[in-house]
C-alpha positions as CSV (number, residue, x, y, z in Angstrom):
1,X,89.8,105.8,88.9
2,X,89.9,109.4,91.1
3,X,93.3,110.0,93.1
4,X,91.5,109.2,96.2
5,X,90.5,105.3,95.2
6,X,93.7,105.0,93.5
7,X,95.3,105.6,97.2
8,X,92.9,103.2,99.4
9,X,93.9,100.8,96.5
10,X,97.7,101.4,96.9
11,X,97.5,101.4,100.9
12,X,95.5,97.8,100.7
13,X,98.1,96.6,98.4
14,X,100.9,98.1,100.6
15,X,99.4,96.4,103.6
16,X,99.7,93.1,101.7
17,X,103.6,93.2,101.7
18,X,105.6,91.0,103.4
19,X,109.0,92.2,101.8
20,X,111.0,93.9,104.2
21,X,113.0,95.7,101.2
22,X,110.2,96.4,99.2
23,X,109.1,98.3,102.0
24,X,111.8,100.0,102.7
25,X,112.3,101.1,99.5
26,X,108.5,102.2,99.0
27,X,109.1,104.8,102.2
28,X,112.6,105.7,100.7
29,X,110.3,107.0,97.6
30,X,107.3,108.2,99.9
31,X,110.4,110.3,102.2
32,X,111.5,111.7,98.7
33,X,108.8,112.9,97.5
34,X,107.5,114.9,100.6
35,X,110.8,116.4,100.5
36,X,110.3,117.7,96.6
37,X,106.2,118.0,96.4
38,X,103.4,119.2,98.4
39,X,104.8,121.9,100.6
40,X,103.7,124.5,98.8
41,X,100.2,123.3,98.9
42,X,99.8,122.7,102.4
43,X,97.9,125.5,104.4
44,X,96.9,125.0,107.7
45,X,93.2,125.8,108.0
46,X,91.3,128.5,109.8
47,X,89.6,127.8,113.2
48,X,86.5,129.0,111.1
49,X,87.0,126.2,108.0
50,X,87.5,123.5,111.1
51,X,84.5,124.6,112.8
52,X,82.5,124.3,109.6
53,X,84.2,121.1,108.7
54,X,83.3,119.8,112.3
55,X,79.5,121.1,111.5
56,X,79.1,119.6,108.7
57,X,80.5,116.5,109.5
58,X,77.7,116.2,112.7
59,X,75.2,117.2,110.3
60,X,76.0,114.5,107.9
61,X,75.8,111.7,111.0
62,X,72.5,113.1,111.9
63,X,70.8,112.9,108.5
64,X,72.4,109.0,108.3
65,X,75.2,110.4,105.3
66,X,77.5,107.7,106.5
67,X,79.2,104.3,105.4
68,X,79.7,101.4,107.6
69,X,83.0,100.5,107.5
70,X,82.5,97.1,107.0
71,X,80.4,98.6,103.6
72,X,83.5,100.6,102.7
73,X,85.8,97.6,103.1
74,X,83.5,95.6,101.0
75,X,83.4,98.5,98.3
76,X,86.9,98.6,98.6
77,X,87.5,94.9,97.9
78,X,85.4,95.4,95.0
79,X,88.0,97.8,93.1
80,X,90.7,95.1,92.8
């Protein structure tokens, strides 16, 4: 499973908790690990790599490249 569908699966599963401490400690770990990781990979992007993202992404709606999200919710549920 790619690092993207293992995230949708954790968030689904996240949004199933009803344990106040289980949630507390899940954003204790999610505060501490911002802190120590990803900094260094964040870059803001250029107005030209948003403008192309933004193109693209109209392009795609155009030429029907989309999922419904009740098609991705159902894809989704399919994962577990």
């Amino acid at each position: 499973m790619d690092l993207q569908s293992r995230k949708i699966k954790f968030v689904l599963e996240f949004l199933k908790l009803q344990n106040e401490e289980a949630v507390s400690r899940l954003e204790k770990a999610l505060k501490t690990e911002k802190k120590t990781t990803g900094k260094e990979n964040v870059r803001p992007m250029t107005v030209e790599q948003f403008n192309k993202r933004i193109d693209k992404s109209i392009e795609d709606s155009e030429s029907g490249k989309l999922t419904e999200d009740r098609d991705l919710m159902a894809e989704i549920e399919k994962w577990s």
